[in-house]
ZAGUVEX-310444 format. One record per residue: residue in three letters; x, y, z of N, C-alpha, C in turn. Coordinates in steps of 0.001 Angstrom, whole numbers, plus 500000, padded with zeros to 6 digits. Layout:
alaXYZXYZXYZ ...
This chain:
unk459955453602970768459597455015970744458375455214969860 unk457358456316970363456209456327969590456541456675968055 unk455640456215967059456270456912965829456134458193965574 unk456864459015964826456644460499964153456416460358962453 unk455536461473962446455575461848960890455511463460961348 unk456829463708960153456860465088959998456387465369958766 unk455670466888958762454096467183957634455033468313957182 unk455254469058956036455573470072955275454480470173953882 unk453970471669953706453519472050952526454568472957952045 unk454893472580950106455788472878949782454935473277948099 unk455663474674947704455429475068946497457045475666945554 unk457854474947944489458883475498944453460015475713945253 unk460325474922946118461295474547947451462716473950946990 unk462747474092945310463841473018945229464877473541945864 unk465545474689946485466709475215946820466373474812948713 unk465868474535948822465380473970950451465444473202951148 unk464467472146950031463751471066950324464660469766950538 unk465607470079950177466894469099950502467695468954951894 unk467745469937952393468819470222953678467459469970954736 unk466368470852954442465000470627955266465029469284955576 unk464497468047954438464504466670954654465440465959955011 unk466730466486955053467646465611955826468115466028957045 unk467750466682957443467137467026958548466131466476959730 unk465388465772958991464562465190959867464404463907959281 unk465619462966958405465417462035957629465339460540958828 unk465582461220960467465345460043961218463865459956961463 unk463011460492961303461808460514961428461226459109960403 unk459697458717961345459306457133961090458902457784959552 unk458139458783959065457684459006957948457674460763957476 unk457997461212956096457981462577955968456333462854954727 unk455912463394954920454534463894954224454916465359953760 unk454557464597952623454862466650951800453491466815950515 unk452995468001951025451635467965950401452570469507949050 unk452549468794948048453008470361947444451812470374946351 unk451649471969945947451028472886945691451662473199943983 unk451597472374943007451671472643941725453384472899941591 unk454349472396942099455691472962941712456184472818940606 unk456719473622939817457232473601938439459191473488938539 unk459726473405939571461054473023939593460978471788939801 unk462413470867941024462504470055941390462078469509942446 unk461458469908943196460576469863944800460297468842944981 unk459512468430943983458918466898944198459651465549944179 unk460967466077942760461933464399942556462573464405943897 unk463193465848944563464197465762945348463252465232946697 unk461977465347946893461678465020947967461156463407948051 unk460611462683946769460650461736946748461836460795946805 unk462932461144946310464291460878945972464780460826947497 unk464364461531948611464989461221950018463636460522950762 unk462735459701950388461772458888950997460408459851951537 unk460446460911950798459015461394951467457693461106950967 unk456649460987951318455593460645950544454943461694950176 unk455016461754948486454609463222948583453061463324947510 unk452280463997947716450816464342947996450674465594946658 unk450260465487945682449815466937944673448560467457944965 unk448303468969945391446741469452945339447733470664944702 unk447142471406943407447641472053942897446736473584942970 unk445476473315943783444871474670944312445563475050945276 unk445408476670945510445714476734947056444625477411948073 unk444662476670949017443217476989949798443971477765951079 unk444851478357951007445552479180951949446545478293953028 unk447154478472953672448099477954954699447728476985955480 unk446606477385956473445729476596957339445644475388956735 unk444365475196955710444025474320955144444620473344954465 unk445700474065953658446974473415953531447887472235954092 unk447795472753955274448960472079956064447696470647956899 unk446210471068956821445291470013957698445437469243956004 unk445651469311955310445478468461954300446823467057954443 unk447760468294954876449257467314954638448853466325956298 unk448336466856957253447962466890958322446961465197958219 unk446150465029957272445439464040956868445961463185956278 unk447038463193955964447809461854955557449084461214956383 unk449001461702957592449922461618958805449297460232959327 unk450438459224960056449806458284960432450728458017961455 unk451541459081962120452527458437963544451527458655964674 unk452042458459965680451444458775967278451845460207967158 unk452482460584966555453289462587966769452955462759965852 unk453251463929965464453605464820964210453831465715964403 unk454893466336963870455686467578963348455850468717961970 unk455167469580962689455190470098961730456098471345961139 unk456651470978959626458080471977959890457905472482958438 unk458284473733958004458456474457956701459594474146956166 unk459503474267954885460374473742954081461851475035954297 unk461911475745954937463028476443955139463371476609956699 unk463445475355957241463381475206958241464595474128958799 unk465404474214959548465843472491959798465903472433961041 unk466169470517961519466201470641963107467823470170963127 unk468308470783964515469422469827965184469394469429965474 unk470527468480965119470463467268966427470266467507968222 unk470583468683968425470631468824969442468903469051970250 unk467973469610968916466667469505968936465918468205968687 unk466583467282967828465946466361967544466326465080968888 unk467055465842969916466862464608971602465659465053971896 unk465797466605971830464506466830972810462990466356972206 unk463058466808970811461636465963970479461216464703970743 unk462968463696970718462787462570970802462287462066972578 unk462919463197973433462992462900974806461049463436974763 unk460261464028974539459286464916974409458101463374974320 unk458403462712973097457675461804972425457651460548973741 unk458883460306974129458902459020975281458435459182976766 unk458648461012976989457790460995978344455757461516978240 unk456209461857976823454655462260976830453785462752978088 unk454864464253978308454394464980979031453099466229979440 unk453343466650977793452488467212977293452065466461976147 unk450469467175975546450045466876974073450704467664972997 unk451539468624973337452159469367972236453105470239972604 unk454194470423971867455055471346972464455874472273971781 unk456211473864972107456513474295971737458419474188971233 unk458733475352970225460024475006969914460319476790969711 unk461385477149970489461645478132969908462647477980968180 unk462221479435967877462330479489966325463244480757966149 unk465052479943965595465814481089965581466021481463964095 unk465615482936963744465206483556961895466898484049961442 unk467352483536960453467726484603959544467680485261958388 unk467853486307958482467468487566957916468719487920956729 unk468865487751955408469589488251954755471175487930955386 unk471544486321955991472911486066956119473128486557957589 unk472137486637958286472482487131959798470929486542960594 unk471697485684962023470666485408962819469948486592963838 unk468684486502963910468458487913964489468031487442965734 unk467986488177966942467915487500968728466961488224968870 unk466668489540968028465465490506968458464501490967968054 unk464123491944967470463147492827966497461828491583966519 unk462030491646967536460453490496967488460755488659967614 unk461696488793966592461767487420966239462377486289966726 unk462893486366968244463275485491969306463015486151970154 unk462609484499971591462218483153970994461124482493969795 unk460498483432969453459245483292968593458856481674968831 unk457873481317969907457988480298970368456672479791969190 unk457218478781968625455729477942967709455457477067968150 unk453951476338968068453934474617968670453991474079967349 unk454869473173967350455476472220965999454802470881966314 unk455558470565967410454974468683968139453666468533968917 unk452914467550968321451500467396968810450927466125968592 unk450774465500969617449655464026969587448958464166968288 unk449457463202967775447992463327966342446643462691966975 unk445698464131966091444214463618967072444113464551968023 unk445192465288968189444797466653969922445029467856968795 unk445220468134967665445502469302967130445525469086965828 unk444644470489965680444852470823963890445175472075963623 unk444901472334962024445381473707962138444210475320961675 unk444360475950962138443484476759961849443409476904960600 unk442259477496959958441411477784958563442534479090958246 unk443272479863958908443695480815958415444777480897956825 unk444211482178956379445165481459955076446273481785954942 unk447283483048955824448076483299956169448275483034958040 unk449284483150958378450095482855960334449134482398960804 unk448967480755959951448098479537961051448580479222961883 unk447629478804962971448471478215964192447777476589964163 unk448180475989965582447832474982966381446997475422966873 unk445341473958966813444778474387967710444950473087968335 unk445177473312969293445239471912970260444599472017971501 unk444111470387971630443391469901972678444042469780973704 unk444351469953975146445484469060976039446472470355976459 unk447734469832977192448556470606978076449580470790976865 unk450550471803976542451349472142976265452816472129977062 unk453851472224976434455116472196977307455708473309976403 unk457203473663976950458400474556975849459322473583975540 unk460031473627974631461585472730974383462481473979974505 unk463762473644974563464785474642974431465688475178973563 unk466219474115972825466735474177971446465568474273970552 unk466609475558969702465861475989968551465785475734967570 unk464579475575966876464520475356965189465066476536964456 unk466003476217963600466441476816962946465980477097961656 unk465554478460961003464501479470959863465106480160959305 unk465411479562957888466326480757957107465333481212956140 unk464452482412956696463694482515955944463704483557955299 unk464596484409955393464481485457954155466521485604953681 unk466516484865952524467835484851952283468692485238951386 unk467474486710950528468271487439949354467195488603949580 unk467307489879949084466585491201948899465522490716948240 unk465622489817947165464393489225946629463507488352947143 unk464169487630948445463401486631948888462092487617950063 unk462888489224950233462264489632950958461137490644950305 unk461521490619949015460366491536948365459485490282948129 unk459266489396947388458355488344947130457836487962948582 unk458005487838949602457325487236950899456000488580951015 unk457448489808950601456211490881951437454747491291950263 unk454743491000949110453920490681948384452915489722948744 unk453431488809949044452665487268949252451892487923950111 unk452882487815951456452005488060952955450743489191952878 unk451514490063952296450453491573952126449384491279951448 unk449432490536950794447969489525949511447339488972950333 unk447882487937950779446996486935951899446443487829953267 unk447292488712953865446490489350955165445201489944954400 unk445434490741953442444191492072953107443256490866952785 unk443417489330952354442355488930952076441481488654953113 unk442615487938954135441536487837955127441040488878956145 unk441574489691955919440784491454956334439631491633956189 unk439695491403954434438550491162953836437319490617954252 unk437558489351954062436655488072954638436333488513955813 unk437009488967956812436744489436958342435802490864958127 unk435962491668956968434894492714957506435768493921957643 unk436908493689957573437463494817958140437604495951957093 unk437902497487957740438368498061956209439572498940956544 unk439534499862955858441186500591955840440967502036955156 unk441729502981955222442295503649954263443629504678954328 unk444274505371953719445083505519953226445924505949954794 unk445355507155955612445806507171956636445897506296957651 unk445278505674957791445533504286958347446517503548958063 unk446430503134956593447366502331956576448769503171956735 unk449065504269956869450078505295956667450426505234958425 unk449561505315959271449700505074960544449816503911961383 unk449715502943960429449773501273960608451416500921960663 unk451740501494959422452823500966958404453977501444960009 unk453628503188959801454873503803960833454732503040962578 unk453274502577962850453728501836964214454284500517964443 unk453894499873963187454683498666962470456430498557962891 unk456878500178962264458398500316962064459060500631963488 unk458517501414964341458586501756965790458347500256966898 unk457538499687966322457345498249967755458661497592967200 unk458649497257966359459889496348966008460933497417965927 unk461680498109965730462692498532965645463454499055967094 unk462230499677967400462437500528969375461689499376970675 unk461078498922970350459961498863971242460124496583971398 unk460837496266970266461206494948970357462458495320969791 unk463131495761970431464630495967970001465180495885968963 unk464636496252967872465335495967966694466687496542966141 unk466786497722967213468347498289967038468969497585967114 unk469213496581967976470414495934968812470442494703967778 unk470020494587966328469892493708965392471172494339964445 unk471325495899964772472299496285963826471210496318962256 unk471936496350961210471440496623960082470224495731959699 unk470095494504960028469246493256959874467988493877960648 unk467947494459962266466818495141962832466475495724962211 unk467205496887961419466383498607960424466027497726959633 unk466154496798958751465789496346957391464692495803957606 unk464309494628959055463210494115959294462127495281959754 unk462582496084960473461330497455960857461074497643959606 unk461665498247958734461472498711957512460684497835956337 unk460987496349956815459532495283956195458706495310956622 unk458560495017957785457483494977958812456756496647958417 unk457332497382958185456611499046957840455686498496956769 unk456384498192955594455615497561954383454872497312954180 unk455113495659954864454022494801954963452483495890955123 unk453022496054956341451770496626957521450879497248956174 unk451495498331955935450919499676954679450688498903953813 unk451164498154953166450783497449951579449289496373952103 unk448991495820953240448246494933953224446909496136953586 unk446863496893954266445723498006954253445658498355952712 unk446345498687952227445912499298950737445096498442950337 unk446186497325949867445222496200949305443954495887949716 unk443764496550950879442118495895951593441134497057951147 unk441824497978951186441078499137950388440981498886948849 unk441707498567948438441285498292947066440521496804946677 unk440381495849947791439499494557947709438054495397948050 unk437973496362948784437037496917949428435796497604947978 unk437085498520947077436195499286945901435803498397945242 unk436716497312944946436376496527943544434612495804944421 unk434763495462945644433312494470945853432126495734945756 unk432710496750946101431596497867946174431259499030944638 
């Protein structure tokens, strides 16, 4: 079978980074590029065979992950977040994926939970990502927040889902929406774009309406209102911020 290396960038993961890597501990090699961690991230990931990589700047997501991306040396690679794991029932199909080499890359749907509950809607299934890719047909975009794949070649879907526990306390969901809202207005920024108050006030509320009505977020029960109600946030907090990146350059 061709080899795999699965790529993760990791900052502070120690509550993660464990179940993540054994997870994919059949894989030929694991690459973990982390980003200055001050917990356990690093013993626990060396401690289960990963080879792990220190750049203690951060040059945003994109860049990030082409870094971990550069020390990959299978015929595949996979690329998976540290709050992420696969099943077995996913890890045939990658494996079946790699031996017919049908496509150069392939997608995986991605099932989220939200505060102790899997959500089927409000946007966030199938949320199809491309994870698996010929190394050499794909890298990752410069973006410094929601990089993608850019890949060379045909694509396929898999069916089993990767499983994303990515927001898993009230706090895990205030700190993301900080982060994210930082990183979009920057690259707003960089892009030119601008904002202000009504806008972002009219951003925030169509934000809460697509996801809640419009990608079903009712039918999520309490987990849908809570995600509209981030997704509102986000939206509004990352316009501000671009307005206020906007005064300080001007």
């Amino acid at each position: 079978m061709p080899g795999l290396s699965v790529i993760l960038i990791t900052r502070n993961e120690a509550l993660n980074i464990g179940d993540c890597l054994a997870s994919v501990a059949w894989a030929d090699e694991i690459v973990v590029v982390d980003s200055g961690s001050n917990d356990e991230t690093v013993a626990i990931a060396r401690s289960m065979g990963a080879r792990v990589y220190n750049h203690a700047d951060w040059p945003g997501f994109g860049p990030q992950k082409n870094r971990a991306l550069g020390y990959a040396s299978g015929d595949w690679v996979f690329s998976l977040d540290a709050d992420e794991r696969v099943t077995p029932e996913l890890r045939k199909e990658l494996e079946q994926a790699m031996n017919t080499a049908d496509a150069d890359g392939y997608f995986c749907p991605r099932l989220s939970q939200f505060c102790g509950q899997f959500v089927h809607h409000s946007g966030w299934y199938p949320d199809h990502v491309l994870r698996l890719f010929k190394r050499g047909a794909g890298r990752f975009s410069d973006s410094l927040v929601h990089e993608t794949v850019l890949l060379e070649g045909r694509t396929a879907r898999l069916t089993s889902p990767l499983l994303h526990y990515s927001y898993r306390t009230r706090e895990d969901v205030t700190r993301k929406v900080e982060h994210y809202s930082t990183a979009a207005a920057r690259q707003m920024f960089e892009a030119g774009k601008r904002s202000s108050l009504v806008g972002a006030l009219l951003s925030g509320g169509w934000a809460f309406v697509r996801t809640y009505l419009l990608r079903l977020g009712v039918l999520d029960g309490r987990a849908g209102w809570n995600i509209a109600r981030m997704n509102a946030r986000t939206t509004y907090l990352k316009y501000r911020k671009l307005e206020a990146l906007r005064a300080v350059a001007n």
